[in-house]
N, C-alpha and C positions, 0 to 999 in steps of 0.2 A: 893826688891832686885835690886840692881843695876847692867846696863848693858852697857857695854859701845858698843860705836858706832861700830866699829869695828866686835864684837859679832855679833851685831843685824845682821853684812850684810853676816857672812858666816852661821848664821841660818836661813836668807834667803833664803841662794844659795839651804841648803840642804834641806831645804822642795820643792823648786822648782824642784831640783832632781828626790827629791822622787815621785809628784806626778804627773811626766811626764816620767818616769821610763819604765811603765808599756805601755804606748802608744810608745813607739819608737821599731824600726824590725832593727834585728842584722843580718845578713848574716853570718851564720856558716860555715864555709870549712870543708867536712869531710876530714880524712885521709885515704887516699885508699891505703888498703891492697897490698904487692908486689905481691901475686897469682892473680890479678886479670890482673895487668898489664901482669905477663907471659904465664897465660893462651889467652891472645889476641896476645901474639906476637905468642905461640905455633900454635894457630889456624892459624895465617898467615903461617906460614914457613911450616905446612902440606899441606894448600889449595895452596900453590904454587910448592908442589913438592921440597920441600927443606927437606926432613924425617932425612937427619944426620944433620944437623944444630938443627933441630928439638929432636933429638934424643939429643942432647948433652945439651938443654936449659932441658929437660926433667931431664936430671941426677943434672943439676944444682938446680933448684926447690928445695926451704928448704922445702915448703911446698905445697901441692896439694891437692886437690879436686877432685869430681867426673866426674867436665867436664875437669878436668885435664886428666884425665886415660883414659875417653872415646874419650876424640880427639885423645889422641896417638896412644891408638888402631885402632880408623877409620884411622888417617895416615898411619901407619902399611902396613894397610888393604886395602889400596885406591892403594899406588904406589906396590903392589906384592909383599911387608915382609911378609906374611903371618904365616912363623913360629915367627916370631919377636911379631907380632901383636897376636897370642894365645898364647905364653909365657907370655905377660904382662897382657892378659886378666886372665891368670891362678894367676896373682901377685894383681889381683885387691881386695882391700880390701873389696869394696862394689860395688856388680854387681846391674845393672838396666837394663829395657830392653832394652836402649839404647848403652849400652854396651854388650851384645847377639847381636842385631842388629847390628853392626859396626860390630862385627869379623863374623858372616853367610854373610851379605854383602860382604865382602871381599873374604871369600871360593866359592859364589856364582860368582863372576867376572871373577875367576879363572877356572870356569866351573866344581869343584870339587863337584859332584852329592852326594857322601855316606856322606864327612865331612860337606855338607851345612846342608844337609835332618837327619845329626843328631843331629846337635844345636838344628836345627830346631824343633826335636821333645825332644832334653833336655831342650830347654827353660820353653817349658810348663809345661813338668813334675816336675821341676823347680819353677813353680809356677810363671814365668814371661808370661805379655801377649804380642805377639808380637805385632808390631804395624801395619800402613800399609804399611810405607817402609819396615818392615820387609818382608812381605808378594807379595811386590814389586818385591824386590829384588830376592827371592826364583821364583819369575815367570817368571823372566825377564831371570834366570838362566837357568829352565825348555822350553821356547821359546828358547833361544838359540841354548842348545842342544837338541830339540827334546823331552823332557822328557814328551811326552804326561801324563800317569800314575801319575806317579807327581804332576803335575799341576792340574789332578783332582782331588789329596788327597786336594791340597792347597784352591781350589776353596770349596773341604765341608767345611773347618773349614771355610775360609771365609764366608757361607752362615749360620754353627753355629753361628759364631761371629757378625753376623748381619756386617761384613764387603763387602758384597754382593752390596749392595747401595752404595759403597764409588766411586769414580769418578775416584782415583787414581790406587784401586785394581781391576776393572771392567775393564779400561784400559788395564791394565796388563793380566788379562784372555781373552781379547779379543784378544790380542798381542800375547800369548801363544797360543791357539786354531787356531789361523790364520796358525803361525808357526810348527802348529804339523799336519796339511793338516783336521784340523775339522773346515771346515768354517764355519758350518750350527751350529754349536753350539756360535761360534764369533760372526755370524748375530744375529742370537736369544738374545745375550749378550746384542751385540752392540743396537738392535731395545728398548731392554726390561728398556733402559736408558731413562726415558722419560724428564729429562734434566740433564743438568751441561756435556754436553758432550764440550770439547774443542776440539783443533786442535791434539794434541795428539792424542785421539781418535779415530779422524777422519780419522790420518794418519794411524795407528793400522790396522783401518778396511781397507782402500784405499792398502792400502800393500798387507794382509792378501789376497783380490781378485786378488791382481796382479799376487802376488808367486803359486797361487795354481788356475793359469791358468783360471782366470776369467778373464779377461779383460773387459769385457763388466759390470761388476759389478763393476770393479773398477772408471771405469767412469762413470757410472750410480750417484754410491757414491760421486765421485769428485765433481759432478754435483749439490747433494744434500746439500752437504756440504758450496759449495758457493752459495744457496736458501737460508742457514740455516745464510749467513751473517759470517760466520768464516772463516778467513784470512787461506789461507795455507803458507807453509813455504819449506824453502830446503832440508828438511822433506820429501813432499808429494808430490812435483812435480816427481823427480824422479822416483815414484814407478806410475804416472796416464800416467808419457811421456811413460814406460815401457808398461804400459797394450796399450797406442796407436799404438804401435811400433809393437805387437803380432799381433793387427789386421788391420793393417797398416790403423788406423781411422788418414788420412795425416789431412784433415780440422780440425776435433774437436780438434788434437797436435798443430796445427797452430794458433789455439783462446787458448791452455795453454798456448803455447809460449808468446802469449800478455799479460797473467796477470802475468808472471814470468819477461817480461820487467817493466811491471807496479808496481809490487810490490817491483820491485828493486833487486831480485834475478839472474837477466841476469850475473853478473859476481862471483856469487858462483858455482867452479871447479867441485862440485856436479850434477848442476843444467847444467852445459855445455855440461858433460860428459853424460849426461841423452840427450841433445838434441842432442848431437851429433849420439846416436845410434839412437836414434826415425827417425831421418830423413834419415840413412843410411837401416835402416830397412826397412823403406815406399819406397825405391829406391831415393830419392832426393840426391844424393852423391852431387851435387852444393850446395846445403843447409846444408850440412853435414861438406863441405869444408869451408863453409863461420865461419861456426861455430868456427869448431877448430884452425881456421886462426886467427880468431878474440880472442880466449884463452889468456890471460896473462902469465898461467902458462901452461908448455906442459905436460898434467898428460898424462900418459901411458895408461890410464883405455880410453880415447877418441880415442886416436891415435889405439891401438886395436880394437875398433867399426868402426873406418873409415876402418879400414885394411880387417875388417870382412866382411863388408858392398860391399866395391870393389869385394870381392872374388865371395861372392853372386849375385852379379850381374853379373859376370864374368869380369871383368877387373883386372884379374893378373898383367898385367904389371903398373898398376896403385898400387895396393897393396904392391909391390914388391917395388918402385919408394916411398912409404909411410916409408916401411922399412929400406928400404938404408938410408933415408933421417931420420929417430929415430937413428939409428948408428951415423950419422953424429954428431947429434946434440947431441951426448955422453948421450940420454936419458936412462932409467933402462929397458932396458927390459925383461919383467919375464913369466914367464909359462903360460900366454896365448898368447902372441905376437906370438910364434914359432910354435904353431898348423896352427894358423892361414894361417902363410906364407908359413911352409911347403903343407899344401893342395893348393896352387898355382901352386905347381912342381908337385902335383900330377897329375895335368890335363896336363902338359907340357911333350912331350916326346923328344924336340929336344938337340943335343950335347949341347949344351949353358945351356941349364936348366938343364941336369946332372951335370955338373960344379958346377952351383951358388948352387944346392941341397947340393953338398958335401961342398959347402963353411958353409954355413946355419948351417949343421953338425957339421961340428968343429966349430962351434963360439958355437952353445950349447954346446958341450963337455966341451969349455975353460970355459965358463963362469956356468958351474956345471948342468945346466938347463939340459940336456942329460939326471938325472937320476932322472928328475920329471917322474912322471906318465902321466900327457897329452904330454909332449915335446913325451916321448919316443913311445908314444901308437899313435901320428902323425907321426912320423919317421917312424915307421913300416907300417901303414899305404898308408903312402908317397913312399916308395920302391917296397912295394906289389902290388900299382895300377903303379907303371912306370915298372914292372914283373923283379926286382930284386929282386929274393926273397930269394937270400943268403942275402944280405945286411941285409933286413927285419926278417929274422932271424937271424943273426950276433946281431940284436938290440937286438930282443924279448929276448936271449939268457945272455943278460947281465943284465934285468931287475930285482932287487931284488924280486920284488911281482906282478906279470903280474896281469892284474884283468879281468874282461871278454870285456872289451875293446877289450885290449892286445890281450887277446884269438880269439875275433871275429876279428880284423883289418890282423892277420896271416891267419886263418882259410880263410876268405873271400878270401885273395891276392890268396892263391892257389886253389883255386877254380874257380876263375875268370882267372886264367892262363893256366888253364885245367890240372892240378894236383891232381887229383882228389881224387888219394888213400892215399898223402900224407894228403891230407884235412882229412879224417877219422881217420887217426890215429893221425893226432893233437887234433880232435875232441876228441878221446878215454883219450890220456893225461891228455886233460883240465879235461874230468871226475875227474879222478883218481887224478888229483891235488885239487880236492873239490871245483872247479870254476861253478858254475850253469852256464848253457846257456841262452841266450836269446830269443827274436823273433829273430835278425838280425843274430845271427851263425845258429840257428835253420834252418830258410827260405836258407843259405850256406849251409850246410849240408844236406839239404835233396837235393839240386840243383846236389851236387856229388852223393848220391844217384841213384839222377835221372840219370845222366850220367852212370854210372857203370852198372847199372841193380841192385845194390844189395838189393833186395825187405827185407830181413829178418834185415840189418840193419836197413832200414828205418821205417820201422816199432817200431823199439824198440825205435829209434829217436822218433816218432811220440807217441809212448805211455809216453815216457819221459816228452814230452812238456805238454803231458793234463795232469799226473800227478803231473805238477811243479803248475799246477794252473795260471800259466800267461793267462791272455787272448789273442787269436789268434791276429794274422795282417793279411791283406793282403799277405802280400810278404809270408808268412808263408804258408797261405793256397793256395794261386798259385804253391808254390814250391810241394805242397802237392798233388795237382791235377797230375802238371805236372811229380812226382817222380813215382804214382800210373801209369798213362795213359805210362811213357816209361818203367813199366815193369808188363805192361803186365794186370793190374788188374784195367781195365775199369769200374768196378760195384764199386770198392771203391773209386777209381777217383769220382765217380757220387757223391756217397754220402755225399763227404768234398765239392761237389758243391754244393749240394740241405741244406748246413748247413751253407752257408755260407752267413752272410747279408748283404753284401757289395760287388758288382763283379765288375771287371772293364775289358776293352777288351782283358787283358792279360790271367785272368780267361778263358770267353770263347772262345779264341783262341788256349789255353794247352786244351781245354777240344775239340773242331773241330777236333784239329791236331791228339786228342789220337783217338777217333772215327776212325776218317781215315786211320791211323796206323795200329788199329785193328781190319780192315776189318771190318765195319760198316757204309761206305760212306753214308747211306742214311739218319743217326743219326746222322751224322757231319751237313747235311744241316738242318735239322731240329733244333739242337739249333743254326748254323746261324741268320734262320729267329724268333727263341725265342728272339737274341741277338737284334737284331734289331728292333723288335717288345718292346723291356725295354730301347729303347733310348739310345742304345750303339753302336757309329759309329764304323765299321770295319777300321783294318788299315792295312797298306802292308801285315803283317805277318798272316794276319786274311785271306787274298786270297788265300795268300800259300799254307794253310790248307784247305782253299776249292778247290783249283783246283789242291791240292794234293790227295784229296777226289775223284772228279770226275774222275781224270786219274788211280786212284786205284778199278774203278768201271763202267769204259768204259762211262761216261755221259758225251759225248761229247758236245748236246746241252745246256745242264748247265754250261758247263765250258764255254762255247764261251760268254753266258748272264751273267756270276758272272765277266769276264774278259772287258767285254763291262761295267759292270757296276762301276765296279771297275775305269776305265779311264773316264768314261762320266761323272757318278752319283756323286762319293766321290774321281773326280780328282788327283787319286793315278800314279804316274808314272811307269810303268811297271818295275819291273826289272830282272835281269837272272832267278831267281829261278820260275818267273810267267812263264816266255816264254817256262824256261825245263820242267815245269808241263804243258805246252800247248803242245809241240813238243813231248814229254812223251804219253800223251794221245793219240794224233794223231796215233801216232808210233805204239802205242798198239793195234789202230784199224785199223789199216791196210791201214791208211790215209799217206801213206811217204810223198806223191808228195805234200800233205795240210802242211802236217810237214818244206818242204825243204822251201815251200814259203812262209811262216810263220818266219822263220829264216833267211831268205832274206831280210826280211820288217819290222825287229825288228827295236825298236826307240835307241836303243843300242849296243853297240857293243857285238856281242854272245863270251860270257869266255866259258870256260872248260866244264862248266856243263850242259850246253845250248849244245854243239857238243856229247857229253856222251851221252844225253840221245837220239839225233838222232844216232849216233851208238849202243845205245842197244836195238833200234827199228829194227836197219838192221839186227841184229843177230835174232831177233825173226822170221823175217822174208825171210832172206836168201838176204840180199839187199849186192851183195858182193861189186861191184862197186861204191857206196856210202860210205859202210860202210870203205874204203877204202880211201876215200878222208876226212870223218870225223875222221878216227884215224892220217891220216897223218897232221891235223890242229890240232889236239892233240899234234902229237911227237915235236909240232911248240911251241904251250901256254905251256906244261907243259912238258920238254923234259925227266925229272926223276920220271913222274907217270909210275908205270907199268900197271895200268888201262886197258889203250888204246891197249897197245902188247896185253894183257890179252884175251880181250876180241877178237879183230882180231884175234886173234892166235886160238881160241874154235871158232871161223864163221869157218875159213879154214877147223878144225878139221871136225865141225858136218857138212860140205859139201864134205869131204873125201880129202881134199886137202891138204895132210901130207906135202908134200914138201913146199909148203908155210908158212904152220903153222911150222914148222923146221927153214925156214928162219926168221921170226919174233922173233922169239925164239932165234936165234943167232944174230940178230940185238940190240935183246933187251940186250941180254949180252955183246955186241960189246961197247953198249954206257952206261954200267956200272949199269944200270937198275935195281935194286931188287926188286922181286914179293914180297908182307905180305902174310907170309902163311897164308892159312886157318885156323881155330881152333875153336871152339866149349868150351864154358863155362858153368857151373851151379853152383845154392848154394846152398848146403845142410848145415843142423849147423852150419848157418854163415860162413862156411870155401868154399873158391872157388877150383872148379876141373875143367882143362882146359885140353882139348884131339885135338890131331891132326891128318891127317889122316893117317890109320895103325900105329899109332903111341902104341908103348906098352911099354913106360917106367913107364904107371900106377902101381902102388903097388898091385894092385890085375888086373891088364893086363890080367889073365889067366882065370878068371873069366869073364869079361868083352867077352873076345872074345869066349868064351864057350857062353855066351848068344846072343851074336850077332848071332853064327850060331843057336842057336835055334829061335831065332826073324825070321832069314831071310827063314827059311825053314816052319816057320808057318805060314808067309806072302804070302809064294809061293803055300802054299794050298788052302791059301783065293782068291788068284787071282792075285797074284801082279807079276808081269813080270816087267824086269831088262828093263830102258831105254839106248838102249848102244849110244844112240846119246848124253849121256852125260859123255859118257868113253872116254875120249880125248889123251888118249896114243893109238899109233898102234903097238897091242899087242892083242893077240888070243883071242876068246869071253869070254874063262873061266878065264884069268886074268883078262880082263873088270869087270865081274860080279864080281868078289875077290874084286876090285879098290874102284867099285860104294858098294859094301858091308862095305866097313872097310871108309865110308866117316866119319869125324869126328863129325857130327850131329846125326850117327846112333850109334857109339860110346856111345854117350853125353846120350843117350835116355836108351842103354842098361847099364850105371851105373847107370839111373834113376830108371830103372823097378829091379837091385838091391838093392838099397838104403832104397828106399823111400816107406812108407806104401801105401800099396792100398786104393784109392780113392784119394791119394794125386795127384794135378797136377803135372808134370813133366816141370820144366819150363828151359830153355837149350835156350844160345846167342850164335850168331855166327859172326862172323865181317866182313864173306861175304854173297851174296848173296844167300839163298838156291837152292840148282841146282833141277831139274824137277827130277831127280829122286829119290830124298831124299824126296822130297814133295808128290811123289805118296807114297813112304813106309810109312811115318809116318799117314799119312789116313790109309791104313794099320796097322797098329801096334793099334792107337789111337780103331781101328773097334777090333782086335781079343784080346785086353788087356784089354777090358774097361776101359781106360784108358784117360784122357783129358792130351794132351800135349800143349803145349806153346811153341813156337818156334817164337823168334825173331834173325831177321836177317838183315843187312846191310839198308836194304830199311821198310821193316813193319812187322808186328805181324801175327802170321799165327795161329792161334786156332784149334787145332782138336780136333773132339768129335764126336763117334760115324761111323768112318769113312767119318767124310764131313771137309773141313775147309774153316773158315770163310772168306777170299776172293776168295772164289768161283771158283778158280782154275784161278783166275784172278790176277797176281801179275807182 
């Protein structure tokens, strides 16, 4: 066959084709589908927070997939559509668990506790397993709010699930147990990780000690954490400068400072705001200053810790100069700035700081802050310690929802103002409004208690608190002591002392004072020398009560050694109330002339009370000429006491000197003068009954004076004779004996011996002095009634039983 040239060279070409065909690489372009492009742009325009731009490429989508549906949802579910984002989960053609995951994530951010925890439990049932973000998330939501219970249904499955070991959900339980106050199950967590722990972790646990008032754990941890070679972050500084700051560890804060320079975190506003309280805490307010001067941005969160810091240290005008100057600079200031600087004014009483208070005031009103709960629970606060306590109640009064704050910042103001009965019956409200009390209203309310005498409140007070289950405080059981020992029940005063683990000299100085009070001086030195014997220095107030002690029990030469030691030993300056329990004493024993030079040679200038009790030494005594020079240095210091007439005017009397006593008596009315009557109180079933003397506007008045004359006619069998040296009108002997009969103490006694069951004490205040011969009858009465009476009066506790009473006829 013939071939021509031509032929030959393209059957050439195509065998060379062919058998190099197979050795040559072709680069194929595939064709990418448009879902893949728009599921990348979707995912962008969610993780940027773009969800209706997102939303609208969403409806444009011819076609979609499952990580089509699942991003939308987490979008949804990320920016707070959450009804958007379970609509489209309900539209989703094919659920996975990553699709459950995304919309429980999303109810979980939201803090919705029922709708998280029951995905949570349809997923399974469901037949989907979660994963460990699912499990994350549901933790991360239980830490948040608290959801102790919760967090440990989520921890069994995770130990079912062999998720127990995983780094990311161990985290998370350690995060939640930290945040729900169970540390000791976080540690146990955190230890039982014997690796793959990260700075997360690390931070989890380092926190977990901080919030739940471990500090020393938290920096223990901190410490271990950088042995272990792991970086911390802006994270964990905050919550380590936090626990330094508690216990104001300044050095070891000073070397985190350095690795927060070093690792480059010095200007994360986090990290600032954190050193700005640590060094305000520790006192270094220059390093405090240096700080937030040096700030880029002025966050409110530092500027409040400088503001706090001032306060604590006491430099209100510094604080205050903090604040002007955040106003200046138009910074936000929110619901903690205004506690802060209102407790500035609280400590301030001058014109100028009621001013800037009421300015302070309306600038919270204007700017809405007035009807937070801290602004307004300071406000009240703030009015109640400067004793405006309409203001303070003007606040309390417009708060929607007082909380026990609110309750104890009112409570306290009147208490602390000597309002005493208004204190109880705010106390009663807060009941009746379903507000539990605290320690700090608690330790308030038994303080007016204590002031009132009302034993049968305080008591119910006092059962209340053991059975609220709080643990006691101090201030609690002080007030406890002290509420016992001023009315009258020295053996249960003892008892809340012998219970109590913690004393400090406020303790045993309510407990010296009540001794002494209640005729027991020799009990009072005795835990003295206990007090001192357990390392507890006396202080001013702790003398008082002993040389109130001694002058209530003639120990002249203990008094001069407690008064010597007091100045020598624990360099206490003497002041009025020592020298009137020295001149007091003196007076009683018949020492005047020790007394006058004593008061001559004070380091102070002698007030009111220091000249009283050398005049009711001269009236013991018959000192008329003294007593005479002491009332008229009286009529000087204090020109509207009727004290001083009072008692001048009964010397004149019981010396027979009517026309003097007459003069004084019109002197005292000349200069407008008004006597406090006498009166007599008791409390029977909580309710108070007050009598005056011959006073017969009582409801059963006829009864009452029906038993007096049977008291007073049984007494006269027993022995008891009328003192008429204390019948101070000149009027015939048988009006005297009617006068000194119908006293309003005898009164107070024969509504007791009606009232009240036999065996019961009869316990009866009086808001003067008991006169000598109310004091001989009631020995009397107490001897032919079997009866224990309790008789407090103006100056101490008088106990009869059996015919004797307990200061020894010595008062």
């Amino acid at each position: 066959m013939f071939i021509s040239h031509k032929g030959c060279y393209n059957r050439h070409v195509w065998l060379l084709f062919a058998q190099n065909f197979h050795k040559t690489t072709y680069s194929i372009i595939p064709i990418t589908p448009p879902v893949y492009y728009n599921n990348q742009k979707l995912n962008e325009l969610c993780k940027s927070g773009r969800i209706n731009e997102a939303h609208h490429l969403f409806d444009e989508m011819p076609e979609r997939d499952d990580f089509t549906w699942n991003t939308m949802i987490a979008g949804y579910a990320n920016s707070g559509k959450i009804t958007d984002a379970h609509k489209l989960f309900d539209e989703t053609p094919k659920k996975s668990s990553i699709t459950w995951s995304s919309l429980i994530s999303g109810y979980c951010k939201l803090g919705n506790e029922h709708e998280s925890m029951r995905l949570f439990y349809e997923m399974r049932y469901q037949g989907y397993s979660p994963s460990q973000f699912t499990l994350g998330s549901v933790l991360r939501m239980c830490s948040t709010n608290g959801l102790l219970s919760r967090g440990e249904q989520v921890h069994g499955y995770a130990i079912k699930t062999q998720f127990d070991a995983n780094v990311f959900v161990v985290t998370g339980l350690v995060d939640m147990y930290a945040q729900c106050r169970r540390v000791l199950e976080a540690k146990y967590l955190f230890k039982m990780m014997s690796h793959g722990k990260n700075h997360v972790t690390w931070t989890a646990m380092i926190t977990g000690y901080s919030r739940n008032q471990d500090p020393l754990g938290a920096i223990g941890c901190f410490r271990d954490m950088r042995a272990e070679g792991i970086e911390a972050n802006q994270y964990t500084f905050p919550s380590v400068l936090t626990a330094c700051g508690e216990i104001m560890a300044f050095r070891f804060a000073v070397q985190v400072h350095g690795c927060i320079v070093k690792g480059g975190f010095a200007a994360n506003v986090f990290v600032e705001s954190a050193l700005v309280d640590m060094y305000a805490r520790c006192g270094c307010l220059n390093d405090a200053r240096i700080v937030l001067e040096s700030m880029v941005v002025d966050d409110v969160v530092s500027w409040n810790s400088m503001i706090v810091g001032c306060v604590r240290q006491g430099f209100t005008c510094d604080a205050l100069h903090l604040f002007k100057k955040m106003h200046t600079k138009n910074m936000k200031i929110d619901d903690y700035t205004y506690p802060s600087v209102l407790n500035c004014f609280a400590s301030l009483n001058d014109a100028n700081s009621s001013k800037s208070s009421k300015s302070v005031h309306c600038m919270a009103v204007k700017t809405g802050f007035e009807r937070h709960v801290l602004v307004s629970n300071a406000l009240v606060d703030m009015y109640a310690k400067r004793s405006d306590l309409s203001c303070a109640f003007a606040v309390f009064g417009n708060m929607k929802e007082p909380d026990v704050v609110s309750w104890t910042s009112l409570i306290t103001g009147y208490t602390h103002n000597g309002a005493h009965e208004q204190a109880l019956t705010l106390f009663c409200k807060m009941r009746i409004s379903g507000i539990k009390p605290d320690q700090i209203v608690t330790a308030s309310i038994l303080s007016s208690c204590a002031e009132l005498t009302v034993l049968d409140f305080g008591q119910q007070v006092h059962s209340e608190f053991i059975k609220s289950g709080l643990r006691s405080s101090l201030s609690v059981d002080n007030s406890l002591v002290t509420m016992y020992t001023n009315c009258g029940c020295i053996e249960d005063a003892n008892k809340v002392f012998a219970s109590m683990d913690v004393k400090n000299v406020i303790t045993w100085t309510a407990l010296i004072m009540g001794y002494a009070k209640n005729g027991k001086s020799n009990k009072s030195l005795i835990f003295y020398n206990e007090m001192i014997e357990s390392g507890i220095k006396p202080d001013f107030i702790t003398f008082i009560g002993l040389l109130f002690a001694c002058s209530h029990a003639g120990l002249v030469d203990q008094a001069r050694e407690y008064f010597d030691s007091m100045v020598n030993v624990y360099h206490i300056k003497p002041g009025q109330d020592h020298y009137a329990c020295m001149i007091d004493l003196l007076g009683r024993s018949g020492r005047i002339d020790e007394a006058v030079e004593l008061l001559n040679n004070m380091v102070v200038e002698p007030d009111a009370t220091v000249w009283k009790a050398l005049l009711s030494a001269c009236r013991v005594h018959g000192k008329i000429e003294l007593a005479e020079k002491a009332a008229n240095t009286l009529f000087e210091l204090e020109p509207q006491d009727a004290v001083p007439y009072i008692m001048l005017s009964n010397l004149y009397s019981s010396a027979g000197q009517w026309e003097d006593a007459a003069r004084i008596r019109r002197l005292m009315k000349s200069r407008g003068v008004s006597k406090e009557p006498g009166y007599s109180w008791m409390e029977i079933n909580s309710k108070v009954y007050s009598f005056m003397s011959e006073d017969r506007s009582h409801e059963k008045s006829d009864l009452i004076y029906s038993k007096i004359d049977e008291v007073m006619m049984l007494i006269r069998e027993a022995g008891y004779v009328a003192d008429m040296n204390f019948a101070l009108h000149n009027i015939d002997e048988e009006g005297k004996e009617l006068g000194l009969a119908y006293h309003s103490e005898k009164l107070a006694v024969a509504f007791g011996l009606l009232e009240l069951p036999s065996g019961m004490p009869i316990r009866i205040y009086k808001n003067l002095r008991v006169c000598g011969d109310c004091h001989t009858a009631m020995k009397f009465i107490s001897s032919v009634y079997g009866r224990v009476i309790v008789l407090r009066d103006s100056n101490r506790f008088h106990h009869f039983k059996h015919g004797v009473c307990s200061c020894g006829d010595y008062w």
